[in-house]
C-alpha positions as CSV (number, residue, x, y, z in Angstrom):
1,X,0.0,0.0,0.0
2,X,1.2,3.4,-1.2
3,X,0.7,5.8,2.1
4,X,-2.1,8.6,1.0
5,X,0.9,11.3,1.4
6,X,3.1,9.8,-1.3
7,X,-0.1,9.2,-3.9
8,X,-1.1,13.2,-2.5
9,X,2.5,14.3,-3.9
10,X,2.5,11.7,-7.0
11,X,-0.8,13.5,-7.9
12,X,0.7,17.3,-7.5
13,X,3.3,16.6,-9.5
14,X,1.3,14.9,-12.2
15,X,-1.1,17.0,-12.5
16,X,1.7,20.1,-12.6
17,X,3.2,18.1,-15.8
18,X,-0.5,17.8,-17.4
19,X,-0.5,21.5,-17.1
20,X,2.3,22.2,-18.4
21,X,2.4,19.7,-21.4
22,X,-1.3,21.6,-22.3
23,X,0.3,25.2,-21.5
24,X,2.6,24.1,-24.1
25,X,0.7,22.6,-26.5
26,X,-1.7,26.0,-26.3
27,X,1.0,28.3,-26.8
28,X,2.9,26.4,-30.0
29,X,-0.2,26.4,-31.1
30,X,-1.2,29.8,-31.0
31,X,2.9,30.4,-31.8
32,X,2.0,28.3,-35.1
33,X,-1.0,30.3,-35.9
34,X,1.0,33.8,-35.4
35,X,3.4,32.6,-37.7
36,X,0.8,31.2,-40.6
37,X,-1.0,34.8,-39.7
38,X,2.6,36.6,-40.1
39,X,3.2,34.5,-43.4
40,X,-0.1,35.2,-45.0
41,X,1.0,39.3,-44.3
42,X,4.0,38.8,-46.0
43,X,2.2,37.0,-48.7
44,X,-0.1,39.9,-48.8
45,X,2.4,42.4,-48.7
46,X,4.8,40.7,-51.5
47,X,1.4,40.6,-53.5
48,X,1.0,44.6,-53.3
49,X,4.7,45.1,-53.7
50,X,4.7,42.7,-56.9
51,X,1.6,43.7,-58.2
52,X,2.0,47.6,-57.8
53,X,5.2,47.1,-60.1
54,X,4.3,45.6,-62.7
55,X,2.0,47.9,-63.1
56,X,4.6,50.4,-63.1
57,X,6.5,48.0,-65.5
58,X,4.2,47.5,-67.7
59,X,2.1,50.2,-67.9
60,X,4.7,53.0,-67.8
61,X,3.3,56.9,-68.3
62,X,0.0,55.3,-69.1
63,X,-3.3,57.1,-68.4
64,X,-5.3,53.9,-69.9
65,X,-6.9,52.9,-67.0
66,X,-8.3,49.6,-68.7
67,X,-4.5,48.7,-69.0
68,X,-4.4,48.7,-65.5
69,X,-7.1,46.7,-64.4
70,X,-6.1,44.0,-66.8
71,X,-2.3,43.5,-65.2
72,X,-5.0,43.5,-62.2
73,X,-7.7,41.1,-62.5
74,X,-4.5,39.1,-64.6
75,X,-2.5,38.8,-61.3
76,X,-5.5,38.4,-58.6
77,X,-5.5,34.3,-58.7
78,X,-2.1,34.4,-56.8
79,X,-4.2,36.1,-54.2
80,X,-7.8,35.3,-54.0
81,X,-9.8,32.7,-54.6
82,X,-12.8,33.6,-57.1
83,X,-14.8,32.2,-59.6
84,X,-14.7,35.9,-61.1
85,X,-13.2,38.8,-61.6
86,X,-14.6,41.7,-63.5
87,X,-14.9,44.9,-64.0
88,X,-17.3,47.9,-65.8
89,X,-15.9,51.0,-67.2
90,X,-18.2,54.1,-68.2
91,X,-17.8,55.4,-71.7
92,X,-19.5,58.3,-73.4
93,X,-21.8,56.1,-75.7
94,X,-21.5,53.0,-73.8
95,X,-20.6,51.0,-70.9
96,X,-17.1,48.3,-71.4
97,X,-18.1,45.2,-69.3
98,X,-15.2,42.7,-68.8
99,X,-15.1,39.4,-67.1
100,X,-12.2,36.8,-66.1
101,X,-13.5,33.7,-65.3
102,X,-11.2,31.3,-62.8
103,X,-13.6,28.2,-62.9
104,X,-16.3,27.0,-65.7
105,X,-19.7,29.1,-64.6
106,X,-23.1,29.7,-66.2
107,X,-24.8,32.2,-68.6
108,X,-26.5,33.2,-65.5
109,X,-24.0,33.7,-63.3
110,X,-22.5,36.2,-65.5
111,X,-25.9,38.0,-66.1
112,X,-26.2,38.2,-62.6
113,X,-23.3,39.7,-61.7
114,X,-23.4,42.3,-64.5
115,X,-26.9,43.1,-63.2
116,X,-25.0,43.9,-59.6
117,X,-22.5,46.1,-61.3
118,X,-24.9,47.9,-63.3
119,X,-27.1,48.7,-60.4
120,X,-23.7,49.6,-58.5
121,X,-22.7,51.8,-61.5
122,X,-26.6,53.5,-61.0
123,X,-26.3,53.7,-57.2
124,X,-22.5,55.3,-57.3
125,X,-23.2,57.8,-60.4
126,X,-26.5,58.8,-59.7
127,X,-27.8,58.0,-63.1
128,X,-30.1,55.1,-63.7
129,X,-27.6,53.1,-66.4
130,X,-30.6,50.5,-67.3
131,X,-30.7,51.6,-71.0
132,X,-27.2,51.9,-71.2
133,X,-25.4,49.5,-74.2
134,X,-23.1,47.3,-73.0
135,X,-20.2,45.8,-74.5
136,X,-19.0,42.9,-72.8
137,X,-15.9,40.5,-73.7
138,X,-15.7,37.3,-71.3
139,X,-12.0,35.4,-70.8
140,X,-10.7,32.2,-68.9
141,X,-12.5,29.3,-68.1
142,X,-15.7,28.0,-70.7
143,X,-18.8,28.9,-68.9
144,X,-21.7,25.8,-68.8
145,X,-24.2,25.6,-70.5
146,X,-26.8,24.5,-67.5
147,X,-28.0,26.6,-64.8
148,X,-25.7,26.6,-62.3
149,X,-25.4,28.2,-58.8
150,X,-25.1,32.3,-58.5
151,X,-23.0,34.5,-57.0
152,X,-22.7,33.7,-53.3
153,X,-19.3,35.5,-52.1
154,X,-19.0,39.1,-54.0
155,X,-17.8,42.5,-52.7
156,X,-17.4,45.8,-55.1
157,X,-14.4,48.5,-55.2
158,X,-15.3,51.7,-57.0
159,X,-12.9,52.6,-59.7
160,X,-12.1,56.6,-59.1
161,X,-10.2,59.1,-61.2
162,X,-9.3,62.7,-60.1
163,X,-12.7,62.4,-58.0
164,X,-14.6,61.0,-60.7
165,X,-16.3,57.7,-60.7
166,X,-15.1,55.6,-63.9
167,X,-16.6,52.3,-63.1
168,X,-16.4,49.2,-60.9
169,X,-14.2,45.9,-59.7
170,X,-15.9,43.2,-58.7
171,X,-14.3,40.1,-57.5
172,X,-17.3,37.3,-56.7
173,X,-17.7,33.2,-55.9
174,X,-20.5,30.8,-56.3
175,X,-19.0,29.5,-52.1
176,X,-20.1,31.8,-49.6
177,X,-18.4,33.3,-46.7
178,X,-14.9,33.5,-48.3
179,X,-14.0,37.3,-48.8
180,X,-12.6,38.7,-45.6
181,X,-12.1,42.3,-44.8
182,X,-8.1,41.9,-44.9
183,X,-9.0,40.6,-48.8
184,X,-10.5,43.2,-49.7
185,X,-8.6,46.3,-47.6
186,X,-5.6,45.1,-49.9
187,X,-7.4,44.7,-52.8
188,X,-8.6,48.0,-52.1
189,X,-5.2,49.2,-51.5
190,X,-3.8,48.1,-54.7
191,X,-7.0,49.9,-57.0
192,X,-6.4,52.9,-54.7
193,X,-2.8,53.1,-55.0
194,X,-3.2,52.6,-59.1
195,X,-6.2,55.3,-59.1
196,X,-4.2,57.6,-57.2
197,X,-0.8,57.4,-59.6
198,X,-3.3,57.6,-62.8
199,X,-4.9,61.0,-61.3
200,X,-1.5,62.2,-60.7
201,X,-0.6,61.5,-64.0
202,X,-3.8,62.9,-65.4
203,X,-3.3,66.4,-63.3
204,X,0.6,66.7,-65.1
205,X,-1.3,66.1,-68.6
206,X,-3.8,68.5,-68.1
207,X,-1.2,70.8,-67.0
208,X,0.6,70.1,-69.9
209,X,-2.2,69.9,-72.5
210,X,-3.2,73.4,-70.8
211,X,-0.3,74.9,-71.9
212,X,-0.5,73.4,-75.5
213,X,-3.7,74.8,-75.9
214,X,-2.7,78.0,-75.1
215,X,-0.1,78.4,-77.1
216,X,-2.2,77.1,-80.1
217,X,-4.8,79.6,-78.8
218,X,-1.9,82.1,-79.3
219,X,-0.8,81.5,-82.4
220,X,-2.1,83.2,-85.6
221,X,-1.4,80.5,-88.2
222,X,-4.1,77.8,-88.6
223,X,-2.7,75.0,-86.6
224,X,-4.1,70.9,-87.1
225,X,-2.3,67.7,-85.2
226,X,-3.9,64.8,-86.0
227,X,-2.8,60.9,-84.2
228,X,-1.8,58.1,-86.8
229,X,-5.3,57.1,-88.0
230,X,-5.8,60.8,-88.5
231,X,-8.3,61.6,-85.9
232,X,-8.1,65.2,-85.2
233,X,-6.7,65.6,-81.6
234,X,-5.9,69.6,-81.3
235,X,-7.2,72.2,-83.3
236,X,-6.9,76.1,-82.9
237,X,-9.5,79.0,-83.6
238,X,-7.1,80.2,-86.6
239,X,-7.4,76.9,-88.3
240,X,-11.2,76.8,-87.7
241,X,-11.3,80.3,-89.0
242,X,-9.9,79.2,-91.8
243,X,-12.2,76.7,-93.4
244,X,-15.5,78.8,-91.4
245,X,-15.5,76.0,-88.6
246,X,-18.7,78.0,-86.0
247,X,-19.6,74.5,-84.5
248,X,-18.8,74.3,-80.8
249,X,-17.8,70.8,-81.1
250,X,-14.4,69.9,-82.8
251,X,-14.2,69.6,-86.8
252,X,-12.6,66.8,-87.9
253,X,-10.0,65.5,-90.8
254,X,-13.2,65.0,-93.2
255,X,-14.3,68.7,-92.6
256,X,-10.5,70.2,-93.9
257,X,-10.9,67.7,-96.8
258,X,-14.4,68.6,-97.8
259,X,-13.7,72.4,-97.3
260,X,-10.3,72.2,-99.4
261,X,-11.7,69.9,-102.0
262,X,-10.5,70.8,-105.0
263,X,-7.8,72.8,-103.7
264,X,-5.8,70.8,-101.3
265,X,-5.7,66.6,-101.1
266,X,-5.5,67.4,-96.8
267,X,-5.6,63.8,-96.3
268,X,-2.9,62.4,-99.1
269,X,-0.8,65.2,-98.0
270,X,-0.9,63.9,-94.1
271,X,-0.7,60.5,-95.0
272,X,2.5,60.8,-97.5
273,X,4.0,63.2,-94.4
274,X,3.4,60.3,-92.1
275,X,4.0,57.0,-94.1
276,X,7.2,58.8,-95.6
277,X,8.5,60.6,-92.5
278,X,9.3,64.0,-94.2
279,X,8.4,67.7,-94.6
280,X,5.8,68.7,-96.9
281,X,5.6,72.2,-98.0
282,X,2.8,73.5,-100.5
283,X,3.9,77.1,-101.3
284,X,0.9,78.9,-102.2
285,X,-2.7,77.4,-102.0
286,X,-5.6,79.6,-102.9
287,X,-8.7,79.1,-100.7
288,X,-11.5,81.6,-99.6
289,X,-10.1,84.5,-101.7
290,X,-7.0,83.9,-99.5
291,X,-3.8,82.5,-100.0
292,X,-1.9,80.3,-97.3
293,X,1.5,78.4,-97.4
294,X,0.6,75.0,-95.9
295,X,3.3,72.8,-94.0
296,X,2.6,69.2,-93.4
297,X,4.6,67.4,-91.1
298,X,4.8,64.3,-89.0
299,X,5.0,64.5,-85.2
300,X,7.7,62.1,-83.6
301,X,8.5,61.1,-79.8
302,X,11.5,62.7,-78.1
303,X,11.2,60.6,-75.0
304,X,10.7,57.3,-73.4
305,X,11.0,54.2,-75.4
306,X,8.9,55.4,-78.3
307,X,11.7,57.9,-79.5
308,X,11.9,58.8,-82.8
309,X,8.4,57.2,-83.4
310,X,5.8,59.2,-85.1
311,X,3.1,60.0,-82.8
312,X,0.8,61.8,-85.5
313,X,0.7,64.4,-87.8
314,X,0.3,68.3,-87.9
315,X,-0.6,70.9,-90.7
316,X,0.0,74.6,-90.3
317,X,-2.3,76.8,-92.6
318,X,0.3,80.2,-92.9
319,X,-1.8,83.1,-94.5
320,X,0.4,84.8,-97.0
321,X,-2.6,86.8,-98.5
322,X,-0.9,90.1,-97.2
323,X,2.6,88.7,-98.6
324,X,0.9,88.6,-101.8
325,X,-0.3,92.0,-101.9
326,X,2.5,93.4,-100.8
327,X,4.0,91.4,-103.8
328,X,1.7,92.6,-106.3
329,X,2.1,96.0,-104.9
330,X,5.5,95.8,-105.3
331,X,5.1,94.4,-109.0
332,X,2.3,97.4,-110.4
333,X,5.0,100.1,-108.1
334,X,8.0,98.8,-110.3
335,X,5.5,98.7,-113.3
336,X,4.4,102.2,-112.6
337,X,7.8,103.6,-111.9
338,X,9.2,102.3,-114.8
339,X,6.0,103.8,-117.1
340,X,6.4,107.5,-115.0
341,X,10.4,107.4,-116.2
342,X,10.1,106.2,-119.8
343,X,8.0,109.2,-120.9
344,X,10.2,111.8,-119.3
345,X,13.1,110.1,-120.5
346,X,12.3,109.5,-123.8
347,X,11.0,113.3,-124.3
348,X,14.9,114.0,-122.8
349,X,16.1,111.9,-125.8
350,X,13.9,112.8,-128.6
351,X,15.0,116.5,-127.9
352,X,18.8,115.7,-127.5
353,X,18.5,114.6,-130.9
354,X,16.8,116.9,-132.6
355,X,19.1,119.6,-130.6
356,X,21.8,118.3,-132.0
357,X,21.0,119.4,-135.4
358,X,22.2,122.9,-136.3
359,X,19.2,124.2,-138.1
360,X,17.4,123.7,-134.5
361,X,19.5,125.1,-132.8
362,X,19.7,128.2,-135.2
363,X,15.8,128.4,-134.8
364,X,16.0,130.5,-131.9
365,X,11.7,129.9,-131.2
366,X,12.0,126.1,-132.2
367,X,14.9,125.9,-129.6
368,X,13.3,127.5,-127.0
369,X,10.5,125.2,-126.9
370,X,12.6,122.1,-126.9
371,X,14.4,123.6,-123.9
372,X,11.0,124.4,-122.7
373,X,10.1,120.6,-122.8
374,X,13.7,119.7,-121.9
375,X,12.5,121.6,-118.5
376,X,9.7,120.2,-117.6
377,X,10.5,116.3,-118.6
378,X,13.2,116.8,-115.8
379,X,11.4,118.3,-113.3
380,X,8.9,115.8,-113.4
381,X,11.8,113.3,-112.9
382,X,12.9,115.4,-110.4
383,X,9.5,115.7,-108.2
384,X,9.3,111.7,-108.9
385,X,12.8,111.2,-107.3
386,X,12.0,113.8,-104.5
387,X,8.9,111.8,-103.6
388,X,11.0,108.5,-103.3
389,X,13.4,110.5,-100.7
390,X,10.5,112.0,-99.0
391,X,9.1,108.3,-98.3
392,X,12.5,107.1,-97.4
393,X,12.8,109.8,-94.9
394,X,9.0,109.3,-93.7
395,X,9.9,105.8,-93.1
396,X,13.7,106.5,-91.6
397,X,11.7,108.6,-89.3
398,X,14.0,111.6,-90.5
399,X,11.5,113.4,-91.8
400,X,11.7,117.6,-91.0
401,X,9.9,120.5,-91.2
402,X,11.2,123.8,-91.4
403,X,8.2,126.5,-88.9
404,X,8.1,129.7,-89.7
405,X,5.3,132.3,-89.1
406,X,3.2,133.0,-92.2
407,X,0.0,133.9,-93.0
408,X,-1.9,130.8,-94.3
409,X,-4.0,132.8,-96.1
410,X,-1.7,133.9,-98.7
411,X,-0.5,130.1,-99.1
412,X,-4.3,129.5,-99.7
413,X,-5.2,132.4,-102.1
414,X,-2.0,131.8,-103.9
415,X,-2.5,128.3,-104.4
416,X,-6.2,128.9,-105.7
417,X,-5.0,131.3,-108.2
418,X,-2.6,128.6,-109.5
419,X,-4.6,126.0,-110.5
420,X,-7.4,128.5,-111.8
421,X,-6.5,128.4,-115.2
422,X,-6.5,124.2,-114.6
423,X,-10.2,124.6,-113.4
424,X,-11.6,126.4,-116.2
425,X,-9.8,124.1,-118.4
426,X,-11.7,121.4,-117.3
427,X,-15.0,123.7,-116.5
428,X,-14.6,123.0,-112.9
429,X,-16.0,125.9,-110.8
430,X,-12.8,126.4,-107.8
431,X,-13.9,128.6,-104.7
432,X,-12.0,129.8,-101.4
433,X,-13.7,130.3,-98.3
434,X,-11.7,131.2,-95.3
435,X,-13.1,132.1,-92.0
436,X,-12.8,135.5,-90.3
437,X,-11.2,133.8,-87.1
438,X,-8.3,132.5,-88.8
439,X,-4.9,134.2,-87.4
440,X,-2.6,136.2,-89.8
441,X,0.1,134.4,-88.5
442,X,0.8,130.3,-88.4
443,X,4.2,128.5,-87.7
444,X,4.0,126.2,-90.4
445,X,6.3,125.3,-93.3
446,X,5.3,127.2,-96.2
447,X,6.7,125.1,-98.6
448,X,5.5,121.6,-97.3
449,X,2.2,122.9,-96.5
450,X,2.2,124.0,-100.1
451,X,3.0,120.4,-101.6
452,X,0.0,119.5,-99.4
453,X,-2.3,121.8,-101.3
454,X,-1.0,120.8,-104.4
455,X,-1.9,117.2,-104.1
456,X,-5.1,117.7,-102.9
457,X,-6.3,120.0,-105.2
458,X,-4.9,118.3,-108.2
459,X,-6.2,115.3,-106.8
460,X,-9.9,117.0,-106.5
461,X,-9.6,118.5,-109.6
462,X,-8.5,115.4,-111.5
463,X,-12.1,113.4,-110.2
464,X,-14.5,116.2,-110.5
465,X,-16.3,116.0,-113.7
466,X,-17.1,119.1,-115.7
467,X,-19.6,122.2,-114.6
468,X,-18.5,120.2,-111.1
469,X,-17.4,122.2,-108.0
470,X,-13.9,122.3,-105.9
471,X,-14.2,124.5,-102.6
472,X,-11.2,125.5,-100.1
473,X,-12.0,126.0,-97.0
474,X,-10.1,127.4,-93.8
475,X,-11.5,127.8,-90.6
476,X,-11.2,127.3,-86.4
477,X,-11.8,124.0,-85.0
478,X,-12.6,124.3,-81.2
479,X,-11.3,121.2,-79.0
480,X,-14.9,118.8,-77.8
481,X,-16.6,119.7,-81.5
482,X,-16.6,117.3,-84.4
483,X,-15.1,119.3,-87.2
484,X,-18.0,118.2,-90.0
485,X,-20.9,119.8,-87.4
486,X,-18.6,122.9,-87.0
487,X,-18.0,123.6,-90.9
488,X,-21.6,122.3,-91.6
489,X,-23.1,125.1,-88.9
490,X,-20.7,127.6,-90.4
491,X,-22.9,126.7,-94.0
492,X,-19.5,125.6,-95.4
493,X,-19.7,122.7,-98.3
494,X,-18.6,119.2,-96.5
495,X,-18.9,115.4,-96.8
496,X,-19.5,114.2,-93.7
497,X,-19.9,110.4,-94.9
498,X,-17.1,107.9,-93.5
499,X,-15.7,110.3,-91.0
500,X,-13.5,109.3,-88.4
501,X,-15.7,109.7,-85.5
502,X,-12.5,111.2,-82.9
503,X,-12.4,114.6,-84.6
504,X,-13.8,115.7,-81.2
505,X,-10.6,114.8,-79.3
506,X,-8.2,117.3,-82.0
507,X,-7.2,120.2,-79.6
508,X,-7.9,123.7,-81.1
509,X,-6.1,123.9,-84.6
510,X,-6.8,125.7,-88.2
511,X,-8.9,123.0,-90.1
512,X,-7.9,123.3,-93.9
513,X,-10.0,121.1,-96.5
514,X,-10.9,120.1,-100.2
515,X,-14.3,119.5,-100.7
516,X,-15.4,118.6,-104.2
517,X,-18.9,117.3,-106.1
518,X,-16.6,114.5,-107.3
519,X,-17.7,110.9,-108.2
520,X,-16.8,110.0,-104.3
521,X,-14.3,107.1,-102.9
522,X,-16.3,103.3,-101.5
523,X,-16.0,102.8,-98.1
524,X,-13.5,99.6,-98.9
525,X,-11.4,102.1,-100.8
526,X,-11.7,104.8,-98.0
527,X,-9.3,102.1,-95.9
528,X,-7.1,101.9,-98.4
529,X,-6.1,105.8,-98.6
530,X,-3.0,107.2,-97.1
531,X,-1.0,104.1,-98.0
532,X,2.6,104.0,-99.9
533,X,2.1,102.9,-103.5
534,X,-2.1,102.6,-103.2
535,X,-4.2,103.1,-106.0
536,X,-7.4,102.2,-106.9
537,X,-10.2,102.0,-109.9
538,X,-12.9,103.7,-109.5
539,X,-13.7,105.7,-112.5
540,X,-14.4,105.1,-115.9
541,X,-11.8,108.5,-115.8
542,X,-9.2,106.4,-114.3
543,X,-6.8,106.0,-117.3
544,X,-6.4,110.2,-117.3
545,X,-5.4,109.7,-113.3
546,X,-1.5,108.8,-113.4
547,X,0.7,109.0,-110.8
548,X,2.8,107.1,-108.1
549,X,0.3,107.0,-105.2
550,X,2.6,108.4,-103.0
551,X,1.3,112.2,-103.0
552,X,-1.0,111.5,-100.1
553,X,1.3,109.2,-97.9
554,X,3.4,112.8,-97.8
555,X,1.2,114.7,-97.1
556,X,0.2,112.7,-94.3
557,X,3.9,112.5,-92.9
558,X,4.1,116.7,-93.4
559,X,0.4,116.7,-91.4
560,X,2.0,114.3,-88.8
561,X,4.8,116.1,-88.9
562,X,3.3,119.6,-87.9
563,X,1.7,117.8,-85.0
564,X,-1.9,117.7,-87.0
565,X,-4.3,114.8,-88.5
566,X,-5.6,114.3,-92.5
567,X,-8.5,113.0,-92.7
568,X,-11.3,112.2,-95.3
569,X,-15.2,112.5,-95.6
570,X,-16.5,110.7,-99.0
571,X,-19.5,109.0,-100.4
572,X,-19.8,107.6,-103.9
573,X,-22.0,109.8,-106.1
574,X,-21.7,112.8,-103.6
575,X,-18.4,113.9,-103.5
576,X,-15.6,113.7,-100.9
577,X,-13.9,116.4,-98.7
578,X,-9.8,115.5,-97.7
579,X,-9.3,117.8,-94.5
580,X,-5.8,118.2,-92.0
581,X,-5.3,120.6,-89.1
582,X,-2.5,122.4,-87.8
583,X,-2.5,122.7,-83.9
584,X,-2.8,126.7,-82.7
């Protein structure tokens, strides 16, 4: 017999190693499941890490969202268990459904969970996407043909771009009970991550396109860049403006082909930039009454792995309209200048000829005429040379006047007197008024102001037809009054049409005019007055008006120069009145 105290002890002791070996057991356990639990966070977290870059491998500087979700939903079987994975994307016209299948489902598992997304889509957006088209592409496993079970695990992760909902991933399982929140928090994570990086991405872009589109809001030429299919992706208001593009929305390649048609081949001219890889340049195209240079070019990559690829194409519309005229201005000045010598000149020559024969010379009448004409085919050379000079030095901004106090009134009444005997040549009726106000004494340059007068009379003179009317005029202009009212209240003939409306603002000056019952100047013509070389038809007279167009673009710089304005009134059929003022 074992004595009760032994058995007492035996009992402690094996009841302490009981204890013990459970204690034991417990805590390996529990050791065992922190180190699965510790494992499956590594697992997890080697997931994100891998998963986050190959996206970043593979999808670079990519703004294509879809790209993303399909390196996505490609690597998600390494992570989760699903019989699904699939996602909806919203589109302007339609909805993009997509669907990776892990295991063999049915027809009606797939209908039901693009029901789910759609009403998901509804619920998120705010817009009830029922009606919406669908496009939907399915991949993996071959779904069966018999109804099988439905969706029992599912859970949804809104796809969000710079605060904007873009669609939906769902992952779903016809087992329920399997998605835990730690699956989906890193699931979560990863779209999060990969939205956040895209928005990023879309804010620099933005930035970037910003800037572009100002710059091509800037510029003046017509500007076009079209992508390698020749979709129009930037177009400027001076290329709109060009083919009379008013639509708010975009035009497109087909509208600069339709509106050159005939003109320009837009798209062969793209597509040969493009396919070829060169610089096309087209001169001189003519297209709504304008004329434009157009440059062709293809647009190539300067960074990342695409360089030196051609992203696109762009075509610059440069107008060269002005160009043009200045060309042709150029040509009928030459033309002109050539026709104003040769008469002069050959006048010079016929009469060194015949001067060179003794019995001319010994004709002391006959010899005084030929001097006489040897006179005046030199001065006319002379005042054609002098007006080149005076432009050069108009232009040089050297041109001078020389003040002195006179009396305009003698300039005036002189002036009149001279081309009298030219008005009742031609039957023109040529009156002075000059008003009582007018100072004896002007600081003016007699002999500038005089070349003045002598344009613009000859100039009235020349377009008045006969039994017509040519009146001077002199008189005070008061600063605040429009100068037509004030010669109109002093009963004094004016042509008030196509007046610059500013006379108001002139500071008190003497106001000196033409006024003639001419045939008038067109409005379009009016703009064209005052310029170097400008001439215009509009006269069946026109062949008897010669000259080098420069007589008013002088008188203007001796105006300017005397610290006054020239100015015209005119209105076809009525007459016109050329005006300039000399500040008191």
């Amino acid at each position: 017999m074992i004595p009760p105290e032994i058995l007492f002890v035996v009992l402690i002791f094996a009841a302490l190693y009981i204890a013990v070996v459970f204690f034991s057991y417990l805590g390996l356990r529990r050791m065992k499941r922190d180190v699965l639990e510790q494992g499956r966070d590594a697992k997890r977290h080697i997931y994100e890490i891998a998963i986050l870059k190959e996206i970043g491998d593979r999808t670079g500087y990519s703004l294509n969202i879809q790209k993303i979700l399909d390196i996505i939903v490609g690597s998600l079987n390494q992570f989760l268990e699903y019989s699904a994975v699939s996602y909806m994307l919203l589109g302007p016209a339609k909805i993009m459904f997509k669907a990776d299948l892990d295991e063999s489902v049915s027809p009606q598992f797939i209908k039901d969970i693009r029901t789910r997304m759609l009403g998901a889509l509804s619920a998120l957006s705010g817009r009830n996407l029922s009606g919406t088209e669908v496009e939907e592409t399915i991949t993996g496993a071959i779904m069966q043909g018999a109804a099988t079970g439905l969706a029992q695990s599912y859970f949804n992760i809104p796809l969000v771009i710079g605060e904007q909902l873009v669609g939906v991933l769902t992952v779903s399982n016809t087992k329920p009970g399997l998605y835990k929140e730690s699956e989906m928090e890193i699931l979560y994570k990863i779209v999060n991550q990969a939205s956040q990086a895209v928005t990023k991405l879309e804010e620099v872009v933005k930035t970037e396109q910003g800037k572009i589109a100002a710059m091509l809001e800037s510029m003046l030429e017509g500007v076009v860049m079209t992508d390698t299919d020749y979709r129009v992706i930037a177009v400027n208001p001076a290329a709109k403006l060009v083919i009379g593009h008013k639509e708010k929305n975009a035009p497109t390649i087909f509208d600069f082909m339709d509106a050159f048609k005939g003109a320009l081949d837009v798209r062969g001219k793209l597509e040969e930039a493009i396919k070829l890889d060169k610089i096309l340049t087209i001169p001189e195209v003519f297209f709504g009454n304008k004329y434009y240079q157009v440059v062709v070019s293809p647009v190539k990559s300067n960074v990342g792995l695409t360089k030196g690829g051609i992203l696109g194409g762009v075509i610059i519309f440069h107008d060269i309209t002005h160009e043009k005229e200045a060309e042709k201005m150029r040509n009928d000045f030459t033309s002109m200048m050539v026709h104003e010598l040769r008469s002069p000149l050959g006048n010079i020559k016929k009469i060194g000829e015949m001067m060179r024969s003794s019995k001319i010379l010994e004709d002391k009448k006959v010899s005084s005429e030929y001097v006489s004409m040897l006179y005046e085919s030199s001065s006319s050379m002379l005042d054609l040379v002098n007006d080149l000079l005076d432009v050069a030095k108009l232009e040089a901004g050297k041109f001078a006047v020389e003040k002195n106090p006179i009396d305009i009134k003698e300039i005036l009444t002189e002036r009149v007197k001279f081309f009298d005997a030219t008005a009742r040549d031609a039957e023109i009726n040529l009156k002075l008024f000059v008003g009582d106000d007018v100072p004896d004494n002007i600081s003016v340059d007699p002999k500038r102001i005089t070349q003045v007068m002598n344009n613009l009379l000859s100039n009235s003179l020349s377009y008045t037809p006969k039994m017509g009317t040519v009146t001077v005029v002199c008189f005070i202009h008061k600063n605040g009054l429009a100068i037509g009212e004030e010669a109109r209240g002093a009963s004094i003939p004016w042509v008030l049409d196509n007046m610059s409306p500013f006379t108001t603002v002139i500071p008190n000056s003497v106001v000196i005019a033409v006024t003639d019952t001419g045939e008038g100047i067109s409005t379009e013509n009016i703009e064209k007055l005052f310029n170097k070389f400008t001439q215009f038809a509009s006269s069946v007279r026109q062949s008897e008006h010669k000259g080098t167009g420069l007589g008013l673009v002088i008188a203007k710089g001796i105006v300017e120069a005397h610290g006054g304005v020239i100015g015209v009134g005119s209105k076809q059929g009525l007459g016109s009145t050329f005006y300039f003022t000399i500040p008191l």
